[in-house]
C-alpha positions in Angstrom: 98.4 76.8 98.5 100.5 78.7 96.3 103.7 81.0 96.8 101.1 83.9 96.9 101.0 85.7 100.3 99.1 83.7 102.6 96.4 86.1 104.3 95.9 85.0 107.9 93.5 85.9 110.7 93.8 85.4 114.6 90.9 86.2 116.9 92.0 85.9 120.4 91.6 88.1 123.6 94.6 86.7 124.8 97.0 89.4 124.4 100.4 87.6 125.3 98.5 84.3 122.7 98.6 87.1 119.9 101.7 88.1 120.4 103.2 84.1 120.6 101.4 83.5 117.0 102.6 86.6 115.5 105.9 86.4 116.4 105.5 82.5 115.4 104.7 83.3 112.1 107.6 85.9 111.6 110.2 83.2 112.7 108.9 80.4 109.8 109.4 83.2 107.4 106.0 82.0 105.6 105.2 85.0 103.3 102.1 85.6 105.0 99.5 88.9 105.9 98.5 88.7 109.4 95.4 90.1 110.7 94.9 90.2 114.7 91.6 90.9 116.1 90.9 90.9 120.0 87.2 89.3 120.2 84.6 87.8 118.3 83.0 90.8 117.8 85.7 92.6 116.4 86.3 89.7 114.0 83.1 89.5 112.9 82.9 93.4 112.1 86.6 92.9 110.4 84.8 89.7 108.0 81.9 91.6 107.3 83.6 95.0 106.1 83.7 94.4 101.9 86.8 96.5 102.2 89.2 94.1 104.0 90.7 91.4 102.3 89.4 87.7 103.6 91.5 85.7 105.2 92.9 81.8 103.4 93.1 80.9 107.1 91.3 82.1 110.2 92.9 80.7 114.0 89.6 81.2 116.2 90.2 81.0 120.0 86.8 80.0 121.7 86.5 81.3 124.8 86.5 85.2 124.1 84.3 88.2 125.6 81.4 89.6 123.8 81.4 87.1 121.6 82.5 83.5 121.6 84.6 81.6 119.1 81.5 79.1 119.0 79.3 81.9 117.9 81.1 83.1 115.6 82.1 80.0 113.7 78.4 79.4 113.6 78.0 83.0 112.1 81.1 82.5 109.5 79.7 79.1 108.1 76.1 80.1 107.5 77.6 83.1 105.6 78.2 81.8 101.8 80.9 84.8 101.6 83.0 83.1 103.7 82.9 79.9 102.1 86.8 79.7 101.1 87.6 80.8 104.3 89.7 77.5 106.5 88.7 77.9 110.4 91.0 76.4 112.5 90.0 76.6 115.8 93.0 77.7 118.0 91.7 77.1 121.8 93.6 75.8 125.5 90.3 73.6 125.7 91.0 69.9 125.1 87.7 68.7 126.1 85.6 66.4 124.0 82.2 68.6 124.0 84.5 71.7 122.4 86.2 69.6 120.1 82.2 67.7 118.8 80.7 71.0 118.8 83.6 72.5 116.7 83.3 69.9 114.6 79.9 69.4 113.7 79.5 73.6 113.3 82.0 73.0 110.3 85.3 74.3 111.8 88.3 72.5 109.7 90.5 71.3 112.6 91.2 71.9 115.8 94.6 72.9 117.6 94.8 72.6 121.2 97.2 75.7 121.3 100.6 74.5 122.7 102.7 76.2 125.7 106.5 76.1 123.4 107.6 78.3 120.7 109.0 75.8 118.7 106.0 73.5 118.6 103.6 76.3 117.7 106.0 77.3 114.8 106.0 73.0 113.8 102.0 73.3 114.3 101.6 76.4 112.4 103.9 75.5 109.3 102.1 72.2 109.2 98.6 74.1 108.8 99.6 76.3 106.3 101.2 73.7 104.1 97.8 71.5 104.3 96.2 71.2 101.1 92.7 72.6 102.6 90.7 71.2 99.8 91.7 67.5 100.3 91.7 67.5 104.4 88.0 69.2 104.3 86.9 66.7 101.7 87.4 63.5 103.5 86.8 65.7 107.1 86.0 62.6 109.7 86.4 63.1 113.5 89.9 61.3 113.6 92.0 63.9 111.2 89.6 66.5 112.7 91.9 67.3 116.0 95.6 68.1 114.7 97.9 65.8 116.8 100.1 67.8 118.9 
């Protein structure tokens, strides 16, 4: 990506998660716009609203109310709007049905979100600084999960 600002999304219910990533971001000084929605369903209403800018990036938690992180990605990448839009699904769950399903519904990697600062601020940089095009074009199930 270029030096442009870096337009971010995180959907997660977790309010003490949202506050960890934002605060994440601010400290890696990334010139970045971040967008915070609580649920699926507010994300989904925030991605289809024309007037808001798409995010580069979008961190999707799975297991939210009203709607899931599963159901949504499904929703995102049958949408052609949403086509330059990364997923990286941003989740506690480690297990290996989360991970396939994520995977074969087209999400870009998977983090299994980690419990210290410092290694959500290595994670996050690293994200930000892949070159989206080349990891997505060679996607296979081995550089699918991002090593922790």
């Amino acid at each position: 990506m270029n030096n442009d600002l870096i337009h971010v999304c995180l959907a997660d219910d977790d309010a003490d998660d949202r506050l960890f990533f934002t605060e994440a971001f601010d400290s890696i000084k990334i010139k970045t716009a971040i967008t915070v929605v609580n649920d699926g369903v507010e994300l989904m209403d925030f991605l289809n609203n024309d007037e808001n800018s798409k995010p580069h990036i979008l961190f999707l938690d799975l297991n939210m109310p009203r709607k899931s992180g599963m159901e949504c990605l499904s929703e995102i990448k049958q949408d052609s709007r949403f086509n330059n839009i990364a997923v990286a699904i941003y989740s506690t769950s480690a297990s290996d049905r989360d991970i396939e399903d994520a995977f074969v519904k087209g999400a870009n990697v998977y983090i299994r979100k980690p419990n210290d600062f410092e290694e959500l601020k290595r994670i996050l940089n690293e994200v930000i600084a892949l070159n989206w095009q080349y990891h997505t074009s060679g996607l296979n199930r081995e550089n699918f999960v991002l090593s922790i």
